[in-house]
C-alpha positions as CSV (number, residue, x, y, z in Angstrom):
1,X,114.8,67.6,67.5
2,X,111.3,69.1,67.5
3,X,110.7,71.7,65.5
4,X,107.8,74.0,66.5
5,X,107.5,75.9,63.2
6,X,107.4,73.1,60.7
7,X,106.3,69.5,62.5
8,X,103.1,68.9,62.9
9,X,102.7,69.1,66.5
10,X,99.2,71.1,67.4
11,X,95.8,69.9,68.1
12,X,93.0,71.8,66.4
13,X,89.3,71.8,65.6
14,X,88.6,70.9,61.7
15,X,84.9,72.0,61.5
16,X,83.0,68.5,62.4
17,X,85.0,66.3,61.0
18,X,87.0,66.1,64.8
19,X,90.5,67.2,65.7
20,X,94.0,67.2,63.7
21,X,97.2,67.7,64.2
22,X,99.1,70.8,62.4
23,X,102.1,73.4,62.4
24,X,102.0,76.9,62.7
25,X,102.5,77.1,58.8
26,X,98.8,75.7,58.4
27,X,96.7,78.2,60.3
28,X,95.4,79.5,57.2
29,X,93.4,76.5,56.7
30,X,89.8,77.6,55.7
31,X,88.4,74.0,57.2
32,X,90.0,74.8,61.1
33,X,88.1,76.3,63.5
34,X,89.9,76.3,66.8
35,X,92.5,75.4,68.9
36,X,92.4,72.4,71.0
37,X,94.3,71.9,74.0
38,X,93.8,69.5,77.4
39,X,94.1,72.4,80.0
40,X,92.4,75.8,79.4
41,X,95.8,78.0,80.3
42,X,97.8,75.8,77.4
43,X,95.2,77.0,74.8
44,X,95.0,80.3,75.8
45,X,99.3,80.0,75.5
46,X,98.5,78.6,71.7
47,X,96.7,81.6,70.7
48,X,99.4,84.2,72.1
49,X,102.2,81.5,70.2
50,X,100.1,82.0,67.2
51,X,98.9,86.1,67.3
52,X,102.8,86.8,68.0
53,X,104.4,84.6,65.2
54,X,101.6,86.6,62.8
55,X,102.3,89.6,64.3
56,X,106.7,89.2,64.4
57,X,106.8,87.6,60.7
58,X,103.5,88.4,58.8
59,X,102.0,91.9,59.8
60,X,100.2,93.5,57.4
61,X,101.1,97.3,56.3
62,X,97.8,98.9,56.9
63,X,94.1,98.0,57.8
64,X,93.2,97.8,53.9
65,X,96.0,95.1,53.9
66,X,94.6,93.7,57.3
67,X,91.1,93.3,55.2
68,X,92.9,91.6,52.5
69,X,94.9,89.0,54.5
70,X,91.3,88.7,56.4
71,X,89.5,87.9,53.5
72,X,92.4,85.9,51.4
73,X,94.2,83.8,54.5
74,X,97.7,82.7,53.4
75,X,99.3,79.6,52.4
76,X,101.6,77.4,54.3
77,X,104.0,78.7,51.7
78,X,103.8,82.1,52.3
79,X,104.0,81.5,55.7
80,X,107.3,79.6,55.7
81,X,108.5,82.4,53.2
82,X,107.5,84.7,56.1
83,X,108.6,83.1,58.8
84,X,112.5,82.2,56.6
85,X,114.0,84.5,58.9
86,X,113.2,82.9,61.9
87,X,113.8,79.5,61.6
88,X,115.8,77.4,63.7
89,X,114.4,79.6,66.4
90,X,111.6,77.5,67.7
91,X,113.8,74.1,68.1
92,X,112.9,72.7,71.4
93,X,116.1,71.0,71.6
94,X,119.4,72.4,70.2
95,X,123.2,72.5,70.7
96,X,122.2,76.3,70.3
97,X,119.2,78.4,71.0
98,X,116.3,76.2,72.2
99,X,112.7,77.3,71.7
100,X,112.1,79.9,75.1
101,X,115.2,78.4,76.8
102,X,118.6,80.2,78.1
103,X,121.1,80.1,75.9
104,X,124.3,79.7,78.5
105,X,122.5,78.5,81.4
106,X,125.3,77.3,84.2
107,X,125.8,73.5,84.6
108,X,125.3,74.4,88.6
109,X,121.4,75.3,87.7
110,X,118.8,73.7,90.0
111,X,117.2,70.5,88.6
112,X,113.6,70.2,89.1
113,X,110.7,67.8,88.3
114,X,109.3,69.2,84.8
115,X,105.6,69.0,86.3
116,X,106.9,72.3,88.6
117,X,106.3,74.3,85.1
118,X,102.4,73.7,85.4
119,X,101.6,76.8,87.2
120,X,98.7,75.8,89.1
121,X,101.6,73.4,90.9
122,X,102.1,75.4,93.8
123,X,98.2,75.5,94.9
124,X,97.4,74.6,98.6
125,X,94.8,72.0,97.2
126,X,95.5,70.1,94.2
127,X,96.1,70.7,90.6
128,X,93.4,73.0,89.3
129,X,93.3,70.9,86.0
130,X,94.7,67.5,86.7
131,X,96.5,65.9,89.5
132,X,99.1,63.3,88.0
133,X,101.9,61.7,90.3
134,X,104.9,62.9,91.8
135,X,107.6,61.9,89.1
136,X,105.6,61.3,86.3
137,X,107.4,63.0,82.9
138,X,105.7,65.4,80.0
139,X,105.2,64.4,76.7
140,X,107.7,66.8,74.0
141,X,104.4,68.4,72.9
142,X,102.8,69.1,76.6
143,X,106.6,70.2,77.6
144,X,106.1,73.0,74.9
145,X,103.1,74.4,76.1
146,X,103.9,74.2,79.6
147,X,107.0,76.4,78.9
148,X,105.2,78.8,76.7
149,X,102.6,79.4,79.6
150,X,104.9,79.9,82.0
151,X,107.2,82.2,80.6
152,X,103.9,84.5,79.7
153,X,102.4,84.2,82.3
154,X,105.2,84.0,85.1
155,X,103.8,84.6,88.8
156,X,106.7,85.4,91.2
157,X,108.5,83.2,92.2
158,X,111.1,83.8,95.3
159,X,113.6,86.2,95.5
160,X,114.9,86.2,91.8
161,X,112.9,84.3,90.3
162,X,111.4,86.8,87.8
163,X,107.8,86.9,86.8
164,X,106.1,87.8,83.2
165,X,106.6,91.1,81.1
166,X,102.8,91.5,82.2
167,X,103.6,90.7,86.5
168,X,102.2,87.9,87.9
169,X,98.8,86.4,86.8
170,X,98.4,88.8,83.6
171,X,94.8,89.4,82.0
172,X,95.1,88.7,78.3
173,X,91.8,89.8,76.3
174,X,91.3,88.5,72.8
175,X,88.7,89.5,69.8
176,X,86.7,86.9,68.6
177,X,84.0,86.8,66.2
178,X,80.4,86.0,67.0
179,X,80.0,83.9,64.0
180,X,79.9,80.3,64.7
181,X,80.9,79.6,61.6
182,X,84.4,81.5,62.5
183,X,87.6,80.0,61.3
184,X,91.0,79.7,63.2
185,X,92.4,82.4,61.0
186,X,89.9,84.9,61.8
187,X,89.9,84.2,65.6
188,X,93.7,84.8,65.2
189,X,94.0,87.7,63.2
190,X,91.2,89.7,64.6
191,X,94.3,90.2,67.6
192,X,97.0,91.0,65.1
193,X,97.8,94.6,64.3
194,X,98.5,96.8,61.4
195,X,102.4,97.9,61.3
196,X,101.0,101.6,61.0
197,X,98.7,101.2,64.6
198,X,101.3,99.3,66.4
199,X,104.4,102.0,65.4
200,X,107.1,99.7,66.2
201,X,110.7,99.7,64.8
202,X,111.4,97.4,61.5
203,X,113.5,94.5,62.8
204,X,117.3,94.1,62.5
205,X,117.6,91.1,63.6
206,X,115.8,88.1,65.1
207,X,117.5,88.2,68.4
208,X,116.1,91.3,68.6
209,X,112.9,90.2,69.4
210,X,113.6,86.8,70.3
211,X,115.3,86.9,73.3
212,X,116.4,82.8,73.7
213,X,118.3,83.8,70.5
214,X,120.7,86.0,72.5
215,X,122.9,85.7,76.2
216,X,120.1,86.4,79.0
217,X,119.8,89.4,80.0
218,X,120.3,88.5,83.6
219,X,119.1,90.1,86.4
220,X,121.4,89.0,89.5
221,X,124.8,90.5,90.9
222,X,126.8,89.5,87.1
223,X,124.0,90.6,84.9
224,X,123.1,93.7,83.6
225,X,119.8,94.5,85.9
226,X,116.2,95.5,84.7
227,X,115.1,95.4,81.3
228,X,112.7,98.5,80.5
229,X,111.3,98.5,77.0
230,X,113.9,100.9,75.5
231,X,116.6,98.3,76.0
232,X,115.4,95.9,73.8
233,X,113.1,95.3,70.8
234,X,109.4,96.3,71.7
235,X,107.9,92.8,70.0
236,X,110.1,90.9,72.4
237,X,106.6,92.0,74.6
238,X,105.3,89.1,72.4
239,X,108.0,86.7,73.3
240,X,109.3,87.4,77.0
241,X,111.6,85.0,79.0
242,X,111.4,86.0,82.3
243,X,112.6,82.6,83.6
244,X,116.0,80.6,83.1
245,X,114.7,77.5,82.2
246,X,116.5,74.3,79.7
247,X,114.8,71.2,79.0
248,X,117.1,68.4,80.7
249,X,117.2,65.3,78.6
250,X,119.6,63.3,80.9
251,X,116.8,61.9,82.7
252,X,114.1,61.3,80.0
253,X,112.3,58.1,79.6
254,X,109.1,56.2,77.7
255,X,105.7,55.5,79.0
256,X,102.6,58.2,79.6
257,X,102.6,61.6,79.4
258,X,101.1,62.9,82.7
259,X,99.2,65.5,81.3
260,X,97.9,65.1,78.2
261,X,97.7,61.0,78.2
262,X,99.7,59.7,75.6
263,X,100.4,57.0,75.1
264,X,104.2,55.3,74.4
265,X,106.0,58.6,74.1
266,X,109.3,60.0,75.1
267,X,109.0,61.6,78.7
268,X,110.8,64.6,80.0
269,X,111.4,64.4,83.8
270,X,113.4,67.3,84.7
271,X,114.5,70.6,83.7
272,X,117.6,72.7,84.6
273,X,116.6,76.4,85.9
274,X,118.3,79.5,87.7
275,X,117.7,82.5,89.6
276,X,118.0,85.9,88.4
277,X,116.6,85.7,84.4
278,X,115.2,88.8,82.8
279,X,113.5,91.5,84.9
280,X,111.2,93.6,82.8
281,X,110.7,97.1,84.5
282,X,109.6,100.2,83.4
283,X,106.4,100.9,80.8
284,X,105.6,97.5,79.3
285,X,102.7,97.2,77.6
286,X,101.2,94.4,76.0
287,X,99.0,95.0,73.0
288,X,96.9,91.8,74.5
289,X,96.3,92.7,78.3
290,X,94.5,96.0,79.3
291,X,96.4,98.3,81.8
292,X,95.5,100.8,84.1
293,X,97.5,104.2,84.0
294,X,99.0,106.6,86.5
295,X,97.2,109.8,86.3
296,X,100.0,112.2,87.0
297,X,102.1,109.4,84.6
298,X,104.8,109.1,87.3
299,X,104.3,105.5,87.8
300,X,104.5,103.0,85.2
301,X,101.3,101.0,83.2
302,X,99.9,98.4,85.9
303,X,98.5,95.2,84.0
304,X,95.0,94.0,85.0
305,X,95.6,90.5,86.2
306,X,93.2,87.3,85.5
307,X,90.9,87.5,88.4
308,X,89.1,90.3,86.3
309,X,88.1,87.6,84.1
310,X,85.6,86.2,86.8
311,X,84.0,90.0,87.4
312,X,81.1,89.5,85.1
313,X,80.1,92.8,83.9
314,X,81.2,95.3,86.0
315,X,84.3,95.7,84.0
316,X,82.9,95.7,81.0
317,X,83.1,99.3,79.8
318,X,87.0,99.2,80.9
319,X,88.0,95.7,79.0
320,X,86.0,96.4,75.9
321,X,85.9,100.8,75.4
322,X,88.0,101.4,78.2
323,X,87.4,104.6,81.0
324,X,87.8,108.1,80.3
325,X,90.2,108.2,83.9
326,X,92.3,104.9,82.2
327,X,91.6,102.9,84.8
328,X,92.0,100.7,82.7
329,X,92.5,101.1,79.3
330,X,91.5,98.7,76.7
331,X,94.0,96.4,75.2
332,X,95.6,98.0,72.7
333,X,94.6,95.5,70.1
334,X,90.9,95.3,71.6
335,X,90.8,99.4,71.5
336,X,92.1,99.6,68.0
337,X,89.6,97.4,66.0
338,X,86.3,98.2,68.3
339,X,87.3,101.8,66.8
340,X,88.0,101.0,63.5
341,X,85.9,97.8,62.1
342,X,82.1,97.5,62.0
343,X,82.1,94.2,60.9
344,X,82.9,91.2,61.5
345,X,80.6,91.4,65.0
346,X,83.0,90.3,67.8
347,X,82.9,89.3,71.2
348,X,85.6,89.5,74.0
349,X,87.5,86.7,75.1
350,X,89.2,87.1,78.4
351,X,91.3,84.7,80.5
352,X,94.1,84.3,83.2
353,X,94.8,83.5,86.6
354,X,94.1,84.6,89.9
355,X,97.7,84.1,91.7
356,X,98.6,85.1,95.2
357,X,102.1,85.6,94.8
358,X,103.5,81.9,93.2
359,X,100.2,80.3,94.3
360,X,97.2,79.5,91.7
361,X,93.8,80.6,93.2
362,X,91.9,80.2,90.5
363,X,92.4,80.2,86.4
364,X,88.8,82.5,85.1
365,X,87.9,82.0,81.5
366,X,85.2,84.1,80.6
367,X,83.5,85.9,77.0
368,X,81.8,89.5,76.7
369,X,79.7,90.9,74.1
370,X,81.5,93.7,72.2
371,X,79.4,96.5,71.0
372,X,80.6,99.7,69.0
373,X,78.8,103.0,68.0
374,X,80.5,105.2,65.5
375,X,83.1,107.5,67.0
376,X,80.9,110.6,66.8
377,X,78.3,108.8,69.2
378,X,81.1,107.0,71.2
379,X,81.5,109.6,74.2
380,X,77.7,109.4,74.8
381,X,78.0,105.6,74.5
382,X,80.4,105.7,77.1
383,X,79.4,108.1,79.5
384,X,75.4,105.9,79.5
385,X,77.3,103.0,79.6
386,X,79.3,104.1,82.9
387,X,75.7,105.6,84.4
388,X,74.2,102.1,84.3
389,X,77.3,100.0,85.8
390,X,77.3,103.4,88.2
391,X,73.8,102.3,89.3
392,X,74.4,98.8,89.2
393,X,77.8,99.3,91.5
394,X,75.7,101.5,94.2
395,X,73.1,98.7,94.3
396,X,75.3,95.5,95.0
397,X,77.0,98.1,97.8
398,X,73.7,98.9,99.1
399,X,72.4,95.5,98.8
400,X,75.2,94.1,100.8
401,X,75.1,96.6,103.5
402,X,71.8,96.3,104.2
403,X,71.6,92.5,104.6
404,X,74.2,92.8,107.0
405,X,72.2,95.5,108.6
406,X,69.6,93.1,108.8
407,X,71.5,90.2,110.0
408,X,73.8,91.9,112.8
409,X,73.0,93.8,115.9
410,X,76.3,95.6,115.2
411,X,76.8,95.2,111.2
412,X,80.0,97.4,111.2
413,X,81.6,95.2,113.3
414,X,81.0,91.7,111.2
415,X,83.0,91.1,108.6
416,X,82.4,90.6,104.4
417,X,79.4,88.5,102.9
418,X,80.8,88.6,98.9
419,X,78.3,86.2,98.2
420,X,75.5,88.8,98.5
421,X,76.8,91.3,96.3
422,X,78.0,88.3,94.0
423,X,74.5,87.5,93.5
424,X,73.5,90.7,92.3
425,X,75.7,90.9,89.5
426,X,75.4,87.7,88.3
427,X,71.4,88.2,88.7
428,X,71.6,91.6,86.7
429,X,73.8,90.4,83.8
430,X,71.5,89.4,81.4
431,X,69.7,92.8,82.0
432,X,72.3,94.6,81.2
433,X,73.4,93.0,78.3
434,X,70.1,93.2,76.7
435,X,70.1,97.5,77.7
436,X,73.5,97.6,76.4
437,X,72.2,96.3,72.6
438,X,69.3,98.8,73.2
439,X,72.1,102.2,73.8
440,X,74.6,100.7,71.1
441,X,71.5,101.8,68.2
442,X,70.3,104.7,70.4
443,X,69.7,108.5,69.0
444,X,71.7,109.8,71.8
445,X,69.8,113.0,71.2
446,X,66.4,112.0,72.0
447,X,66.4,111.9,75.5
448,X,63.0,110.0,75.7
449,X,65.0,107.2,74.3
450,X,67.6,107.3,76.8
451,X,65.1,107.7,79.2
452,X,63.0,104.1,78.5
453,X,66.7,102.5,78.8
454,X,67.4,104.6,82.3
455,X,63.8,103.1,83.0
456,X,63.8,99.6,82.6
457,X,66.9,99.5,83.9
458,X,66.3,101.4,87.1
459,X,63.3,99.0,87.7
460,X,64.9,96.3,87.1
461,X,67.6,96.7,89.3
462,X,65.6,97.5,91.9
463,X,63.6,94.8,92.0
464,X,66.1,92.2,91.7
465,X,68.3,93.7,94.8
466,X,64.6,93.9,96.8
467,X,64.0,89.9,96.0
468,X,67.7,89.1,97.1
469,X,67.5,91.0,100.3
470,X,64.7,89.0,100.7
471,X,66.2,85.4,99.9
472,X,69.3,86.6,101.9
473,X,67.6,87.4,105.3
474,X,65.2,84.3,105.3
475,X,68.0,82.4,104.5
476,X,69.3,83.5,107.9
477,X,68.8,81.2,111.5
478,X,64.6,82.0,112.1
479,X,65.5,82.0,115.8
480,X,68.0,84.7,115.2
481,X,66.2,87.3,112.9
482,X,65.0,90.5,114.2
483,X,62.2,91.4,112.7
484,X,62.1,94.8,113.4
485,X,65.9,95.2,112.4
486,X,64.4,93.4,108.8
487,X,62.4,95.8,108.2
488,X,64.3,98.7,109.0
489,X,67.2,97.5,107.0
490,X,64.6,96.8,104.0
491,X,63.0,100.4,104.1
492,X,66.5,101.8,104.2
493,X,67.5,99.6,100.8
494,X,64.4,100.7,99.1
495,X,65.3,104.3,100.2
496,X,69.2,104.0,98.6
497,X,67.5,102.5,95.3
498,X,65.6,105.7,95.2
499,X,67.8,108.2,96.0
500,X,71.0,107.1,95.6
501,X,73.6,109.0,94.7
502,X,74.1,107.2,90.5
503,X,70.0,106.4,90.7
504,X,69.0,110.0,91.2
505,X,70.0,111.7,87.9
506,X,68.6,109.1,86.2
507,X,65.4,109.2,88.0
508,X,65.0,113.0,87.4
509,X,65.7,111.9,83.1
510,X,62.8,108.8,83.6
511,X,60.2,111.0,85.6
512,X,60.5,114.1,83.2
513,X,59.6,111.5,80.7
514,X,57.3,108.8,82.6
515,X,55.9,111.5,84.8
516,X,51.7,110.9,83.8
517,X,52.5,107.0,83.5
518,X,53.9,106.7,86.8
């Protein structure tokens, strides 16, 4: 009977010395330094496992506790003391409650082969991070993690078959330090907030929050319906179980675990699941994943989903500061510490899939710098900020148009080239970066400064969408370019760059300021 609080059952990084395995209780360990898992989604499951038991059991008070705890991490002691109340919770096999498991789930449920949980499962292709054989089992550990990823990250699945508290293919974005030199504690409680910030009620009772502690709260013709967030505890956000799912043991065997590779293990083949588990409505919102918000507030928060991950840094003002029109909004956790903590220096860590309804398109695993002015200076931050991805946006559009222009007698009529906008952004990234440290120590009233950033970047983006139009046309059939369409198309690109609609104001700031050097 596995015990998730107190066995020793994770793999983690302990500095150079290689990998170990430990509990929950020892995550204050000075010597770890991250999380180690065989697939990408499993890890990124670890750290929401780990954020949310901190955030249930060991919250601190205020931020001058938070700086405290930061600087003096805890025991395993204290953590056991904190976590007292919830133990027995996280057994992953019990007579009773079962870690993420239904508590009463009907002896007529479906069986299915366990390797169904792996999300990526239902992709046309193959397994987006291993392929193992039809009836192959998973290892007590793997079995775990695959639950715990699923039930957070829950695409949809049928017709009552529920997805996550977040919809289908959630964003989650996660502060990290930029030292290298980081420990596991900091990378986890960087996402943990104070009990003042997050407002929440005290806790009654564990069921509360953990929901495999209770009867489901079904959502077909016997249950009681849709779960909005008044209904229940709001940190049961943290631990959703949108699935009816229970380990089956009755046809568990020995030999290799398929996904992680063990080696002389007990196997789990099978688990038992049903239709019609909880169905989180209403305004959910995770303190983890940005959402974007109705303006007229009629419709409920929409999550940003995983493909966002993969947008380089076009969404970078949203993810990190969010947009004044909260489309989206930062996570909460990510908008309260870039407000309130100069140091440490983070970075943003950002992950999830890209699902087409239960199918896995891709899983996008990316990191953005995080940079903070103080809150006086922060609306001027922003609004610069948003003028250069403006520019940047018109340009890729521009850009794309135009090599079609160049490539098709009747453009409008052909149909999208991503690629071409694609490498724009990727080509500009490091520009921007590098014009984004430059604004986050600008004097926001000397407009000659903002001017030499408007500059360079203006130039710069220029230049790189002229040399792309100019890769992407001679890419093009020889025997099929016109060159009198080329160069049409060209002059009309080199025109938008100029005048466009986000370049001009800009311009007018750079040439009041450039005007004799240019």
């Amino acid at each position: 009977m596995r015990d998730l609080i107190v066995e020793k059952w994770m793999s983690v990084q302990r500095g150079d010395a290689g990998t170990a395995l430990i509990s929950p209780l020892n995550v204050g360990d000075s010597a770890l330094s991250d999380v180690v898992a065989v697939r990408p989604d499993f890890k990124g499951a670890l750290y929401q496992l780990l954020i949310g038991l901190l955030q249930t059991a060991y919250a601190p008070a205020d931020l001058a506790e938070w700086r405290e705890r930061w600087a003096s991490p805890p025991t395993a002691e204290e953590l056991e003391a904190a976590l007292a109340p919830y133990r027995g919770a996280f057994l992953l096999e019990n007579d009773g409650p079962a870690f993420m498991q239904d508590l009463y789930l009907p002896e007529d449920a479906n069986r299915l082969p366990v390797l169904d949980l792996l999300i990526d499962a239902g992709s046309d292709s193959n397994l987006y991070f291993n392929k193992p054989a039809s009836g192959h089992g998973l290892c007590e550990c793997c079995f775990a993690q695959a639950l715990l990823t699923l039930q957070l990250n829950a695409p949809s699945g049928g017709r009552g078959i529920r997805t996550s508290v977040r919809g289908g293919g959630p964003l989650t974005t996660l502060l990290l330090p930029t030292d290298e030199a980081s420990t596991l504690w900091q990378k986890l409680w960087l996402n943990v907030l104070p009990l003042d910030a997050l407002g929440y009620p005290e806790v009654e009772a564990p069921s509360d929050v953990l929901p495999w502690l209770a009867p489901t709260r079904t959502s077909d013709a016997q249950g009681v319906g849709d779960t909005p967030p008044e209904t229940v505890h709001p940190l049961q956000v943290y631990w959703s179980m949108p699935r009816r799912i229970c380990l089956d043991a009755s046809t568990e065997g020995h030999g290799q675990c398929a996904v992680c590779g063990a080696q002389d293990v007990r196997l789990i083949h099978h688990y038992r699941t049903r239709h019609g588990g909880t169905n989180y409505t209403g305004a959910w919102q995770h303190p983890l994943t940005p959402y974007s918000l109705d303006a007229k507030g009629e419709k409920p928060p929409l999550s940003i989903k995983g493909r966002q991950a993969g947008k380089g840094y076009r969404d970078w003002l949203g993810l990190v500061l969010g947009n004044d029109d909260h489309q989206p909004d930062a996570a909460r956790v990510v908008a309260h510490f870039t407000a309130r903590l100069r140091k440490p220096r983070t970075r943003l860590w950002c992950f999830g899939y890209d699902m087409s309804n239960m199918k896995a398109l891709c899983w996008y695993d990316s990191t953005l710098p995080v940079h903070t002015v103080p809150d006086d200076l922060q609306r001027d931050f922003i609004k610069c900020v948003k003028q250069l991805l403006d520019v940047a946006n018109d340009t890729a559009i521009a850009l794309h148009r135009q090599v079609k222009a160049a490539w098709f007698r009747r453009p409008g009529d052909a149909g999208s080239e991503p690629t071409v906008p694609q490498s724009f952004w990727q080509g500009s990234e490091a520009a921007f970066y590098e014009q984004l440290e430059r604004l986050a120590s600008l004097d926001f009233e000397r407009e000659a400064e903002l001017a030499g950033v408007y500059r360079l970047w203006l130039l710069r983006t220029r230049h790189l969408a002229l040399s792309l139009f100019d890769q992407w046309v001679l890419a093009g059939p020889i025997e099929d370019m016109d060159m009198e369409r080329v160069v049409q198309a060209r002059a009309d690109l080199a025109r938008e760059l100029s005048g466009g609609k986000a370049m001009k104001p800009l311009w007018k700031i750079v040439n009041l300021h450039y005007k004799e050097r240019t």
